[in-house]
C-alpha positions as CSV (number, residue, x, y, z in Angstrom):
1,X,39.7,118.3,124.2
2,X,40.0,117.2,121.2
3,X,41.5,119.8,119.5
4,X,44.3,119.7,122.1
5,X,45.1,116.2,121.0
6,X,45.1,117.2,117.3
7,X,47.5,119.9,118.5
8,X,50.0,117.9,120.3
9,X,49.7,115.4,117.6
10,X,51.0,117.5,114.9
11,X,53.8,118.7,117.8
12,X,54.7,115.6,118.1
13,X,54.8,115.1,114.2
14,X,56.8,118.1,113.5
15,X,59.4,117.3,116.2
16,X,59.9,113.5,114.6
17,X,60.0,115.3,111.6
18,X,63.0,117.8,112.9
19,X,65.0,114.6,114.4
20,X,65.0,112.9,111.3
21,X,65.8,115.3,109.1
22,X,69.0,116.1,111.4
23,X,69.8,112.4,111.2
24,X,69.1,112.6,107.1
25,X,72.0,110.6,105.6
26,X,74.1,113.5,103.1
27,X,76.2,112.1,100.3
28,X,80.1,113.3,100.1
29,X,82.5,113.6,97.7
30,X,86.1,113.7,98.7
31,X,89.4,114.4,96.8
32,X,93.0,112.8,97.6
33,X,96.2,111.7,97.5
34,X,98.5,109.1,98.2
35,X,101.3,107.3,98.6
36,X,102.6,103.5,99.1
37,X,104.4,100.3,98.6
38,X,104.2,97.2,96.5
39,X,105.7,94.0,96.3
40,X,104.4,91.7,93.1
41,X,105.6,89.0,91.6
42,X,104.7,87.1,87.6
43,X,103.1,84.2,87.6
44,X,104.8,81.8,84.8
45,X,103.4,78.7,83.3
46,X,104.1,76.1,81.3
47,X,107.8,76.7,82.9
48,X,107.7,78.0,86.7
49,X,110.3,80.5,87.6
50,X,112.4,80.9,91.0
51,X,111.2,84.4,92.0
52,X,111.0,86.2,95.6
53,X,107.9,89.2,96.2
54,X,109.6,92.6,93.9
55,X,109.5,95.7,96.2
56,X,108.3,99.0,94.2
57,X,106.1,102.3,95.1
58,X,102.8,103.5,93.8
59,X,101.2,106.8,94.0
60,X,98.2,109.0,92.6
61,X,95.1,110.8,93.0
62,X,91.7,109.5,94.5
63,X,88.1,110.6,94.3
64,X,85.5,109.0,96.3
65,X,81.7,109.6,96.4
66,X,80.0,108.8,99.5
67,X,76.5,107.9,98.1
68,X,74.5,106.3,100.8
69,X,75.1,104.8,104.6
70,X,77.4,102.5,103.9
71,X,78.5,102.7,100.1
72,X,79.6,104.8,97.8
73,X,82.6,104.6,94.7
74,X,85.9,105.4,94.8
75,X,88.4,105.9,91.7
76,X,91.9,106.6,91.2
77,X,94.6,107.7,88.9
78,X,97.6,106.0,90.1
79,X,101.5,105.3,89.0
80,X,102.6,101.9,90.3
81,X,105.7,99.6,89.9
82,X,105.3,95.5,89.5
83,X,107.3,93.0,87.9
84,X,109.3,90.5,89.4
85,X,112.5,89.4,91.0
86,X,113.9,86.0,90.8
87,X,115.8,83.8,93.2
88,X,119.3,82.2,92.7
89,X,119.2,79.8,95.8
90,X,122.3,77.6,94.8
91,X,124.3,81.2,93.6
92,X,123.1,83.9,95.5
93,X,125.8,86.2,94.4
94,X,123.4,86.6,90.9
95,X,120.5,88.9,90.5
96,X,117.8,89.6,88.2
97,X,114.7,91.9,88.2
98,X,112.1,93.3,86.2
99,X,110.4,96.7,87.0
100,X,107.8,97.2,84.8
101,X,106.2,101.2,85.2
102,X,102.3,101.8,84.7
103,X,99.3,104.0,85.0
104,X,96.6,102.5,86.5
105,X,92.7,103.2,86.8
106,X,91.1,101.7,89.6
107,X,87.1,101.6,89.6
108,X,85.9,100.5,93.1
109,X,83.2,99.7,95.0
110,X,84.0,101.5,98.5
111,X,82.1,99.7,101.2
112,X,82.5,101.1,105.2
113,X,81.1,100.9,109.0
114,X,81.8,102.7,112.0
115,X,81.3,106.2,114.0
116,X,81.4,109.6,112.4
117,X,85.5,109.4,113.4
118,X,86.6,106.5,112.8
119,X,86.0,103.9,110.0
120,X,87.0,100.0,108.7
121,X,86.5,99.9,105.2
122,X,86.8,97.6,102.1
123,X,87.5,98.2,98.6
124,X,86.6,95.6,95.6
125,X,86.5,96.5,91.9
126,X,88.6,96.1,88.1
127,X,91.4,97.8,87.6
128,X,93.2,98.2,84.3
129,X,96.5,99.8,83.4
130,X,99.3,101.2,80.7
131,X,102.7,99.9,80.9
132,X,104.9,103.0,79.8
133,X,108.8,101.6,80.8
134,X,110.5,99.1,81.8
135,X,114.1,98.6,83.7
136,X,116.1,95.2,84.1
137,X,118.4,95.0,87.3
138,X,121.0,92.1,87.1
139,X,124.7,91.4,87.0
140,X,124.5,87.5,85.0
141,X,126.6,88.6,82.5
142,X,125.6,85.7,80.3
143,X,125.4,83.3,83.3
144,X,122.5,81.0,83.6
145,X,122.2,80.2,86.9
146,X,118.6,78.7,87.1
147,X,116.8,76.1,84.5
148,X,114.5,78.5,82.9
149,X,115.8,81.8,81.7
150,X,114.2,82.4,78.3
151,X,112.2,85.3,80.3
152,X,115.4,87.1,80.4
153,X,115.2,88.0,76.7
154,X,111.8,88.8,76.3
155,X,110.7,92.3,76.2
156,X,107.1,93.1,77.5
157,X,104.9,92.3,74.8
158,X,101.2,93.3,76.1
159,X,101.3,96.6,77.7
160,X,97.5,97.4,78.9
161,X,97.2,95.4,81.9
162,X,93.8,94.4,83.5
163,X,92.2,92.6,86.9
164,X,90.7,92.4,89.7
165,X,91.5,94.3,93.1
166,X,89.9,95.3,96.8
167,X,91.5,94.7,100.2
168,X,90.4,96.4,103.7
169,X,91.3,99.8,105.6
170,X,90.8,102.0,108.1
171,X,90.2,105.6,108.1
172,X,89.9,108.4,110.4
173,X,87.7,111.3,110.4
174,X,89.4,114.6,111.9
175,X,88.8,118.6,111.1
176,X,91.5,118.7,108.5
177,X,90.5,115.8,106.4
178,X,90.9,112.2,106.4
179,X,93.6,109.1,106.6
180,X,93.3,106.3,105.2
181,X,95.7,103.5,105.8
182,X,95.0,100.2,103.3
183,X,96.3,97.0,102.2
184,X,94.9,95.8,98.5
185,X,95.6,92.9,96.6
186,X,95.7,92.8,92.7
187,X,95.0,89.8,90.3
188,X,95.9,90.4,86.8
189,X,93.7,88.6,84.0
190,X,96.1,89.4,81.2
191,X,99.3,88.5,80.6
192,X,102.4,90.6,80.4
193,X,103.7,88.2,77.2
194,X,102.4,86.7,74.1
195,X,100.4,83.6,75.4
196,X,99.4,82.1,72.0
197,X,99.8,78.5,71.8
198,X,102.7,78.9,69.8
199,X,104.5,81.3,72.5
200,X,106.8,80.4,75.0
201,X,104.8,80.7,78.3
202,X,101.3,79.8,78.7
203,X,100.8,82.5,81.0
204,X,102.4,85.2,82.3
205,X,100.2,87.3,84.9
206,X,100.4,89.8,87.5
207,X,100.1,89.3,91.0
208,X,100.5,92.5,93.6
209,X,100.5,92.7,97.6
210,X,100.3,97.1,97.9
211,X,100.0,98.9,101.2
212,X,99.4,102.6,101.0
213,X,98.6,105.8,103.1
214,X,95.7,108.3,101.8
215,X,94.5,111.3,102.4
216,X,91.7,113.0,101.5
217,X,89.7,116.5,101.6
218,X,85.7,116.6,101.4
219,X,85.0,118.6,98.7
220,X,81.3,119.3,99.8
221,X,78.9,117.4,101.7
């Protein structure tokens, strides 16, 4: 008899034993691309500036490691446009914008819930970036339509950009990979010119709304 209960005992064992190692979490790492929209605008002070949100693309590479249930790290390699557009609200016939090109290195925490298929996820992390061109759009011709256009003159005087980023997502899981569709916003810490107390604007920072499509391949799991 009592053998018998030692017996199923160490069944039963064994059989736990199976169950959870089938449910065992497994860590993934996952390579992809993608492919988006921003719209940014600078943030001026000690002199505001008239300026609308400035419409650009962004693209790169990703690679995210799944790590445990629920958490892993994502980074990225990406080319993105910001700058800013201002507004001419008494003499709309005028135009002036700033697209300012960089390379960008996101570092991100990648947090996520939901089924095997289908996941909402969120994204937070530093990002910093290289500023390698710049391109002024405008037909002012010497006009000064608003207050404050010392800007206008000034080329980009710090070109490594850095911040803070994250914003939600959703992805879904299917047999060829996944998609990822996300919305991030970006808050620059440095400024784009000089802000010394000698300079002409206090500060001069980044701010960028981006939505952008992903997809990505697991490399193993």
């Amino acid at each position: 008899m009592i053998r018998k209960v030692i017996t199923t005992a160490l069944v039963c064992v064994l059989a736990l034993g199976g169950i959870h190692a089938q449910d065992k979490f497994r860590q993934e790492l996952s390579l992809g691309a993608s492919f988006g929209t921003t719209f940014s605008k600078v943030s001026f002070a000690q002199t505001k500036v008239q300026q609308g949100m400035k419409m650009g693309y962004t693209g790169g590479l990703t690679i995210r490691w799944i790590t445990e249930k629920n958490l892993g790290l994502q980074a990225e390699v990406n080319f993105v446009q910001q700058g800013w557009e201002e507004k001419f609200e008494e003499q709309p016939q005028y135009k002036y914008s700033r697209t300012i090109n960089y390379i960008e290195l996101p570092i991100l925490t990648h947090i996520y819930f939901g089924s095997k298929r289908f996941r909402v996820f969120v994204n937070l992390g530093p990002k910093v970036g290289y500023a390698f061109g710049e391109k002024t759009d405008e037909n002012l011709n010497g006009a000064t339509p608003n207050t404050e256009n010392t800007q206008h003159g000034m080329p980009l005087e710090k070109k490594f950009d850095w911040g803070l980023c994250g914003g939600p997502g959703f992805e879904l899981r299917t047999g060829i990979g996944s998609f990822l569709l996300e919305g991030r916003y970006y808050y620059a810490l440095g400024d784009i010119f000089n802000s010394r107390k000698e300079d002409y604007f206090s500060k001069s920072s980044s701010q960028v709304i981006s939505a952008k499509l992903t997809y990505m391949i697991p490399i193993f799991k």
